[in-house]
Every structure is written in C-alpha cells, then in structure tokens.
N, C-alpha and C positions, 0 to 999 in steps of 0.2 A: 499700420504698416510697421512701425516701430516696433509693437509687444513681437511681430511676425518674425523681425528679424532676429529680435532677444533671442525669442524661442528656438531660432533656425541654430543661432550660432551653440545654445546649449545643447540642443541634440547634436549637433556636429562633433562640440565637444565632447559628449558622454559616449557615441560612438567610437569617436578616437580612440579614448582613455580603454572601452570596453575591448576594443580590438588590440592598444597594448596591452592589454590584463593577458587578453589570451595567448599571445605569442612569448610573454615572459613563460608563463607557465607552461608552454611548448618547450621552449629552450630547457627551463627547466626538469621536465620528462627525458627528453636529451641529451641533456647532461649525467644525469641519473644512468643513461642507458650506457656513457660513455662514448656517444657519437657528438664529439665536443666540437666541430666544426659544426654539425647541425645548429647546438645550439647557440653558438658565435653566432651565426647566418640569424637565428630568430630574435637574438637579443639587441645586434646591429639593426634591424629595420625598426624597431623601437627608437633607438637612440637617431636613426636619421629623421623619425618622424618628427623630431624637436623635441624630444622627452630625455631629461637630465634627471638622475638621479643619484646618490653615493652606492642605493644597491644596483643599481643595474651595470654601475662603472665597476660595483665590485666582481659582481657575477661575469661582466666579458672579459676582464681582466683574470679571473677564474681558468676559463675555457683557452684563454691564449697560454695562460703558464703551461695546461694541460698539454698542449698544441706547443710546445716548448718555444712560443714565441718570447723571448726575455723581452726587448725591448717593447714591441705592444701591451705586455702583463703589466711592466712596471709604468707604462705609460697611465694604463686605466686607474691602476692601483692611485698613481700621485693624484688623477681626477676625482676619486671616491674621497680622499684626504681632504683634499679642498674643500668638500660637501660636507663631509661630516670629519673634521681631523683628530677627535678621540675615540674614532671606532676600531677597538682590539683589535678584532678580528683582522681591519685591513692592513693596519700595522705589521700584525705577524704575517699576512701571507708576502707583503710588501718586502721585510728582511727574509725570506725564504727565495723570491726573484732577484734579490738583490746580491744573494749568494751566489747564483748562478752565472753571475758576469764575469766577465774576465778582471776588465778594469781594477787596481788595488789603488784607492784614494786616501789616503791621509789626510784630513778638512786642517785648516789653518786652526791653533788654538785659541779660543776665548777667554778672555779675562770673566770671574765670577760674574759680572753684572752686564754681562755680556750675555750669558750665560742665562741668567736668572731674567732677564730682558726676554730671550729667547722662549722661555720655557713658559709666560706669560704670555706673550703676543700669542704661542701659537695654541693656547687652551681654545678660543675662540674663533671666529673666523669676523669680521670687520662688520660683518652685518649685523650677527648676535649680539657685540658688544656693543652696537646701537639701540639694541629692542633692551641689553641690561641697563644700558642709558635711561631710558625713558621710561622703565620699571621703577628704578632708583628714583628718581624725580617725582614720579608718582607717588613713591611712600615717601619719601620729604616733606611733600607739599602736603598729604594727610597729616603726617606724623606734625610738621610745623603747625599746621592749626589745632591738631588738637592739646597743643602746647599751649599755645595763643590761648584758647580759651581755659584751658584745665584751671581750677580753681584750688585742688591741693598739691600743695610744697613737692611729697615724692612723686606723683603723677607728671608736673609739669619737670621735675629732674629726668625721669624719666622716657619723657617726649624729647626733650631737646635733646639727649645725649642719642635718642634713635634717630634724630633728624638731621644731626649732626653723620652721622655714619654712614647715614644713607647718602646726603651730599657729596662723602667723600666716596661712596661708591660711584656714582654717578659722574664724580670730576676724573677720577682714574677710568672706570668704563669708557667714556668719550672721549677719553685722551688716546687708551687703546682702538679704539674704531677708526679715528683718525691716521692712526702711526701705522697700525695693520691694512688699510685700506692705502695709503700712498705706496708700504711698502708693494702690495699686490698690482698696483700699478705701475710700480718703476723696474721693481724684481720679476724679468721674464727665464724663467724655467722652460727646458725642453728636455725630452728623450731623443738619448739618439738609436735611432733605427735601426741605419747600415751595420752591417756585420764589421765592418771595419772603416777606421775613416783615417786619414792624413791631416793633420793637424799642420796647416802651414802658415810662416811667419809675415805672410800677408794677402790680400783676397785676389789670388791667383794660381794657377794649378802649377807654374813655374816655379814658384817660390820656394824657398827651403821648404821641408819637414819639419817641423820641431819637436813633434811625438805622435802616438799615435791613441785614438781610442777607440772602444767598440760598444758591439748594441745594448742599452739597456744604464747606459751610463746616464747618469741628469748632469746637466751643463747648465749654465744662466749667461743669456744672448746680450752681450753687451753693446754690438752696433751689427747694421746689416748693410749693406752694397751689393747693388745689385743680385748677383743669385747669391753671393755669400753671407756668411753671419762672422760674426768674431763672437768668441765663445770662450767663458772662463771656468776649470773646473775650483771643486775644495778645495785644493790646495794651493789655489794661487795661479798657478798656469795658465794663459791663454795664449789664444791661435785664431787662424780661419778656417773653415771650413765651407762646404756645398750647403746652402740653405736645404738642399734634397735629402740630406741623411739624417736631418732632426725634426720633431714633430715637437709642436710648443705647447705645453702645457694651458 
C-alpha cells in the first residue's frame, strides 16, 4: 500500500510538472506572438499551481512591463531577485521599470563598510551561503586530516594553510547565512500597486498628508494596524498608508 502511494504521488508530480512544462511554453509562443496578456494568463496558472521560480517570476514580470503594468513588473522582477539575485538579465530589465515610475528617491547615504556590508550579504541569498557553509567544512575536515596524517614538511604546510582558509571561509559563510536570513525576516519589502497613494501621518484617512507616492515604488512595512501599514521609503520618510495599495514582496 505504501510503494502504491509513492508511486501515486510521483505520477502526480511528473504530471503536474509535465503540464507546467506545457503552459510555460504556451506563454512562451505568446509572447513571441506579442499577445502578452495571453501569456501572463499561461504563466499565472503555473505560478498558482505552487511553482516558484526566478524564470518564471522573470518572464511574468516580462509580459506585465509589456502590458505597461510598472508596479506588477517591478513586483515579479524583486521576486526573480530573491531567487536568483545575480541574474543580469533581471537586474537590467528591473532598472528599465524602475525608470518608468514617477517616484524620484534619493536612498540615505552609506558609510564604506556599510556599503561593502551590503555588496556582500547580497552576492548570496541565506540559503546558499548555508550549503558554502557546509562545502567549506567539508574541505576543512579533508584538508585537516590530510594534514594530520601527511608525513612531509611542505605537504603538511600546505594542508594546514588550505584548512586554515577553508575554516575561515566557512566561519564568514555562516556568519553570512545568519545576518542575511534574520535580515529577510525582519526586512519586509513591498510594491506599491495603486496608481497613487496618500502617505498619511497616522493609520487613518483623516489624518494629515505628508506626501505622496505611486505605483511601482518599493517601500519596507515597518508596523501594520488593522487595514493600514506604516511604510518607510530610501530616504528616510515614513507614513501610513491602505494595506490595499502594496503587495509585499
């Protein structure tokens, strides 16, 4: 009864998988043909069928810039980043929608090691720098015994000094998996949607104004109430806004 079920749930799966094969590759054709809501429509029922990937968030992200939706484009675009965050391609099409917004943001400036902080955490994504963790570790723990045992002088110099590097790869790796992963848990990103939205100076539609943003902007959700968010952009500024107008990354 068991092998029945294995077997049930792997055809299920290869089913699945075979029927998303064919609807990317619909979209695909459709896209091609330039009937880019077709292939929106083919590439969404993929993506609801529970299938995440950095190309598929790239390609509907594709179809909406086409479809001149800024904030949906630049939405998928940050999701394909996530997935794979040194992929050219999404980079560039990312500043290409990013162009198109209104919003003109000035980010607060960084100190160098600020900077260099930055440019490191985000080579990787939290999970990777877990698996360079435990690569790292694994050539340690070779590279250490074959120190331990190596019987000549330059051999064993040159076991320790690779075992040596490789621990300090793996102490920096896991320090990064760590820092990168709390950060992805504490740092919520969104796009905002709405074509325009009211930035007010507390979670109520009475309340002052304070500025204004529109679609396609990324904001990071700093608290929520009830239907509101408080929402801070680059450069410092925050407000409230309708939980309705942003979609969280």
């Amino acid at each position: 009864m068991r092998r029945m079920l294995i077997g049930l749930c792997l055809f299920v799966s290869v089913a699945a998988w075979s029927q998303n094969e064919a609807l990317f590759d619909q979209g695909k054709e459709q896209y091609k043909a330039e009937n880019y809501q077709e292939a929106l429509n083919q590439w969404m029922k993929i993506l609801n069928s529970g299938e995440h990937s950095a190309n598929l968030y790239f390609n509907i992200a594709n179809a909406h810039y086409k479809l001149n939706h800024i904030g949906p484009s630049i939405y998928y675009y940050e999701k394909a980043l996530q997935l794979d965050p040194n992929d050219d391609d999404v980079k560039n099409n990312l500043a290409f929608a990013q162009n198109a917004t209104i919003d003109v943001i000035n980010p607060l400036p960084l100190t160098f090691f600020a900077k260099w902080d930055q440019r490191v955490s985000q080579l990787l994504p939290y999970n990777s720098w877990a698996i360079v963790t435990v690569i790292a570790l694994l050539l340690f723990t070779f590279l250490f015994i074959r120190y331990y045992f190596s019987l000549e002088t330059r051999s064993k110099r040159g076991y320790f000094i690779g075992s040596c590097v490789a621990l300090f790869v793996a102490i920096t790796a896991i320090s990064m998996a760590f820092k990168t992963y709390h950060q992805a848990e504490k740092k919520r990103n969104a796009i905002i949607f709405a074509a325009t939205t009211d930035i007010k100076s507390g979670p109520r539609m009475s309340e002052q104004t304070v500025f204004q943003l529109h679609e396609g902007t990324k904001v990071q959700i700093l608290a929520q109430e009830e239907e509101w968010s408080r929402i801070a952009i680059a450069d410092g500024k925050d407000g409230w806004l309708p939980t309705a107008d942003i979609k969280e990354l």
